[in-house]
N, C-alpha and C positions, 0 to 999 in steps of 0.2 A: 214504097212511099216516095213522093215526087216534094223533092227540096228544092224553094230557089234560093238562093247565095249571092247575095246583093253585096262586095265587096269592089274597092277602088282598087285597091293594094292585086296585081297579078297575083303574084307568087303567093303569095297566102290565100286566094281566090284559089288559086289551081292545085295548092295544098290540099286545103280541108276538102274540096271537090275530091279529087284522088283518095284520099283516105275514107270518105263518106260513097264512093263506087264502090272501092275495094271490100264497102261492107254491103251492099246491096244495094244501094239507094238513086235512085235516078236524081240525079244533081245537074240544074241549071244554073249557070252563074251569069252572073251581069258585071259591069263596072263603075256604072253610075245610075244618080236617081234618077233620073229619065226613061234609061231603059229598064230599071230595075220596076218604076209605075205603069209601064206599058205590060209588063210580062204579067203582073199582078192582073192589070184589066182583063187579059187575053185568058187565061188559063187559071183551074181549081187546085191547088194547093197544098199539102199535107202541112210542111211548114217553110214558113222563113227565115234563113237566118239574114240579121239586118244590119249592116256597119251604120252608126248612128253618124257621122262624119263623110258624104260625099258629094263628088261632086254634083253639078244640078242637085235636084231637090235631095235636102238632106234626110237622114233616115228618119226622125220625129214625123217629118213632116209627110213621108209617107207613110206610117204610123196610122196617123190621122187619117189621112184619106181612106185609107185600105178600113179602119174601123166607120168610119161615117159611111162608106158602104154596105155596113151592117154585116163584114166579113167576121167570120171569130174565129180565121186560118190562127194556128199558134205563132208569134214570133217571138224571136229570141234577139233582142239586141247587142250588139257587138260594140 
């Protein structure tokens, strides 16, 4: 299962990442909405987890976009 991890915060970023390898799961992380909307465009998705608070575009707002793309990847807001 391929997770992206759109957190600002490192250290809780490189937590839940570590803990979500240690269970199997291929985990991409990001640190902001920027890169966290580009990785969205680029690649298919199992799910997301989403900090609703970051910098550049905040997590609502790619929310939106990723559904107005007619995406229906699961996310989980943070």
């Amino acid at each position: 299962m391929r997770i992206l991890l759109i957190e600002d915060d490192a250290a809780l970023r490189e937590a839940v990442a570590a803990k979500l390898r240690a269970e199997g799961f291929e985990v991409t992380g990001c640190a902001d909405g920027d890169e966290g909307g580009w990785q969205l465009s680029q690649d298919a998705w199992d799910l997301v987890l989403l900090d609703r608070m970051l910098p550049g575009r905040d997590g609502l707002a790619l929310l939106r976009g990723l559904r107005r793309s007619g995406s229906q990847t699961p996310v989980l807001l943070l």
